[in-house]
C-alpha positions in Angstrom: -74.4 25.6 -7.0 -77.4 22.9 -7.6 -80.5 23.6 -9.1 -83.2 24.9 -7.2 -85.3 22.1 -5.3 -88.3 24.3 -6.1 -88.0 23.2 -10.1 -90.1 20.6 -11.3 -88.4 17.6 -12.1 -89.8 17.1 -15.6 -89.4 20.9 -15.9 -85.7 21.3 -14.9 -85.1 18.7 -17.4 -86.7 20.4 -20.1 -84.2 23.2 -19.7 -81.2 20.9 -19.3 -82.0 19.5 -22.8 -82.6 23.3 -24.3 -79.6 24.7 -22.8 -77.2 21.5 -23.9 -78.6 22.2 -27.0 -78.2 26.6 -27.2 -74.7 24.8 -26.9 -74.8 22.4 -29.6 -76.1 24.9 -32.2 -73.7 27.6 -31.0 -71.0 25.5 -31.8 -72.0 24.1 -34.6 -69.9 25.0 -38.1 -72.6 28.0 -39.0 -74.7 28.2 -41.9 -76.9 31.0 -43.4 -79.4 29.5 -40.8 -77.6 30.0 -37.8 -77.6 33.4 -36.5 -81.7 33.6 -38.0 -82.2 30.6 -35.4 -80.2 31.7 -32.9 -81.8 35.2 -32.7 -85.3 34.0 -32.8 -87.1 35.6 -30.1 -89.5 32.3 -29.8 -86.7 30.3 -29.5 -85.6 31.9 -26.4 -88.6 31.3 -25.2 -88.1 27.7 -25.1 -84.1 28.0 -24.8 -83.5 27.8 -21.2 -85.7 30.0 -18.8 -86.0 27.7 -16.0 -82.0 28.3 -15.6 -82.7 31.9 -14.9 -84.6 31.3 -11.8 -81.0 29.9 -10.6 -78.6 32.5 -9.1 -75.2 33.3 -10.5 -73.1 33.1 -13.5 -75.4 30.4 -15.8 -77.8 33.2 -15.4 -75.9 36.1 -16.1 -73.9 34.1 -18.9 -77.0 32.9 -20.5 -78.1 36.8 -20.5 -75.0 38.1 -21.7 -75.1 35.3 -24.6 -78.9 36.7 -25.8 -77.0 40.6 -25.9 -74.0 39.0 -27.9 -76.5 36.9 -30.2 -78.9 40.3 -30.7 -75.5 42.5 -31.3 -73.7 40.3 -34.3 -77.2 39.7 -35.7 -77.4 43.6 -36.1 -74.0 44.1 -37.4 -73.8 43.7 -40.9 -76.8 41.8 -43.5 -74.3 39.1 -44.3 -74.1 37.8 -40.2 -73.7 34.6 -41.5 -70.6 34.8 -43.7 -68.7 36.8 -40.9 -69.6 34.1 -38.4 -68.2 31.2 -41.0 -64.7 33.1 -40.7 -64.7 33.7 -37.3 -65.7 29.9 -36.8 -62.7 29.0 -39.3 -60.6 31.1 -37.6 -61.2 29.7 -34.0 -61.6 26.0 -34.6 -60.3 25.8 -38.1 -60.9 23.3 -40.5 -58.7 20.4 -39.5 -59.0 18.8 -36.1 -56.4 21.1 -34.3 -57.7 24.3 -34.8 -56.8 27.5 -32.7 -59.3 26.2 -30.0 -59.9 22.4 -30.9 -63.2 21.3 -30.8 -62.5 17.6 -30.3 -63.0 16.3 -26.6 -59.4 13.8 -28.2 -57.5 16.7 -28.5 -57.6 17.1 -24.9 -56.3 15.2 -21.6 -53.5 13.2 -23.4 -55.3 10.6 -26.0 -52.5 8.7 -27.0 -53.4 8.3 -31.0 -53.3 4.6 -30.9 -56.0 4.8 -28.6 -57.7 7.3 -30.2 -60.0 4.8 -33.0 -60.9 2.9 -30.1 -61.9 5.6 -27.8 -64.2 6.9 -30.5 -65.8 3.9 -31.5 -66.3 3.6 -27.5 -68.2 7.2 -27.7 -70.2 6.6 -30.8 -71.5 3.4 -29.1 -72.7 5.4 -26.5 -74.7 7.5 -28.5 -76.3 3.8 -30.1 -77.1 2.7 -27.3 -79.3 5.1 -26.6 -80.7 5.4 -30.8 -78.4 7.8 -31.7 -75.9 8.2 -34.5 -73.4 10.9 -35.6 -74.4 12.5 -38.3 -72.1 13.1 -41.1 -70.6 16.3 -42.3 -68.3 19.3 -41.4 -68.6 18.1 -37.4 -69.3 14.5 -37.9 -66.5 12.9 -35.3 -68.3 11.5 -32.2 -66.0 13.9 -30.0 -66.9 16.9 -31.1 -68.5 19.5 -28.8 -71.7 19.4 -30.8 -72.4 15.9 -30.7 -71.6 15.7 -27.0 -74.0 18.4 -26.0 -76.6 17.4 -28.8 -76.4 13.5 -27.1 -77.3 14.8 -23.7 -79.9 17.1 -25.2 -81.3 13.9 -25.7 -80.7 12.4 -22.8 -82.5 15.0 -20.8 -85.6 15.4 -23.6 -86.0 11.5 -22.5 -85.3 12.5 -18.9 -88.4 14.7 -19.2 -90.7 12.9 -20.9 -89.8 9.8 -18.6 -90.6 12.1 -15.7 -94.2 13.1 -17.1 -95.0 9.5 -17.8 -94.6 8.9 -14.5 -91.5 6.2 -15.3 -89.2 6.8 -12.5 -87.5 3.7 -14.0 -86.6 5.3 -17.8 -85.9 8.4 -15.8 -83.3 7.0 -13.4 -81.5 5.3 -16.3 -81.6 8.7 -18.4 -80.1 10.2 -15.2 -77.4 7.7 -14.5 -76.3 8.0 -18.1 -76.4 11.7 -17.9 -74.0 11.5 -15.1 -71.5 9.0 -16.6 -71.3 11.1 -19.9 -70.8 14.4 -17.7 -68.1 12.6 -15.2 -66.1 10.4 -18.4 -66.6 13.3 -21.6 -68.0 17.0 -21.0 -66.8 17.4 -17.4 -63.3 16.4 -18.5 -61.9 19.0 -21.4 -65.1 21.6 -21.6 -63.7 23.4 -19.3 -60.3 23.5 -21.5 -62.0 24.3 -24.6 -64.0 27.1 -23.1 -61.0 29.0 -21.4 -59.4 29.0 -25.0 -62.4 30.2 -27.0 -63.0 32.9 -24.3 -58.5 33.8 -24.6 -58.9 33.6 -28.2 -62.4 35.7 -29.1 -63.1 37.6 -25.4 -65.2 40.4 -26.6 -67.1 38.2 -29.4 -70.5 36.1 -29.6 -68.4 32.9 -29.4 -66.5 33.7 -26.5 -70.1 34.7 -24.6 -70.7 31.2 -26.1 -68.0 29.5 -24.1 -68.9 31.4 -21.0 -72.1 30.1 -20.7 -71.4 27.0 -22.0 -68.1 26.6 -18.8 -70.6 28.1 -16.5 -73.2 25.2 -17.3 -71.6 22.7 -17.5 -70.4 23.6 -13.6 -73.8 24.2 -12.7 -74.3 20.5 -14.1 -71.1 18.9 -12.2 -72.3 20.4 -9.2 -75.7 19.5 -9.6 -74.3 15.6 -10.3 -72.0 15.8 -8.1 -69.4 15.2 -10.4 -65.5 17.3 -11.0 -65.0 19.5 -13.5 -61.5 19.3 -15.5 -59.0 21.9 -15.2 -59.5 24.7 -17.7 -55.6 24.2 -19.3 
């Protein structure tokens, strides 16, 4: 369903750009940082709230993240290390893991095409002052770099919006749009149905629930269709 009308503008933004980024970190290859940040009560604070004002499944995915967040954190002191070899285990090292994390994995990227298709997707990100940052998820395609790009996109969104500069805003919003409709929309949907087959019970599949229920909240806020989820 769309967002609520009653939301802000510069405010709705705001918790588009925390709640693409909940998703970037989630997903993320974890570090001894990762569950401390993601359990950080502040955090949530910040993560986003405006989305709970909207009815259905963002909101009750979003809450049923925070419970799966709070419950690994309190299983064992070394979180961290469990959550590398569930991460291993799901998305693997190489490129086709379990549950791939690679938007050209998905939808029938013919390999020859593939260089080119990335170079396309990393130009994206320049054009708006953005580069991939190197290391253990440093391909353009992967889900963190997607969602951490239109984190971005939506910060500038909001600030645009609080300057008053409806023209900065509208082009943050058209790309938004374009990147949902050409990347996320298309194979999010895919990689969240296998996460959620392959770790049902666990924090990463409460991940992927959220994360599939957002992104539909976004394609029907845009306007836009979501891929199929196989």
């Amino acid at each position: 369903m769309p967002y609520s009308r009653s939301v802000q503008k510069s405010e709705l933004a705001q918790a588009r750009a925390a709640a693409y980024g909940l998703i970037a970190h989630g997903f993320r290859y974890p570090d001894s940082d990762t569950i401390t940040t993601l359990v950080d009560a502040r955090r949530w604070e910040s993560w986003p709230g405006v989305l709970r004002k909207v009815a259905g499944q963002t909101r009750e995915s979003l809450q049923c993240l925070q419970d799966a967040v709070r419950a690994f954190a309190n299983r064992s002191a070394d979180a961290h290390e469990e959550l590398q070899q569930l991460y291993d285990g799901l998305f693997g090292q190489a490129v086709r893991g379990q549950c791939p994390a690679y938007e050209m994995e998905y939808g029938g990227h013919e390999i020859i095409r593939q260089a080119s298709d990335l170079a396309d997707l990393a130009g994206f990100y320049r054009a708006f002052g953005l580069e991939t940052a190197e290391g253990a998820n440093g391909r353009p395609d992967h889900i963190t770099a997607e969602c951490e790009f239109m984190s971005a996109l939506c910060a500038k969104e909001a600030y645009a919006h609080v300057q008053g500069d409806k023209a900065n805003a509208d082009i943050c919003l058209d790309a938004e749009r374009t990147f949902l409709r050409d990347h996320l929309a298309c194979w999010l949907p895919a990689l969240a149905h296998s996460v959620k087959t392959a770790d049902a019970d666990g924090l990463f599949g409460a991940l992927a629930r959220f994360a599939d229920a957002f992104v539909k909240a976004e394609c029907s806020h845009f306007n836009v269709h979501a891929g199929p989820p196989t």
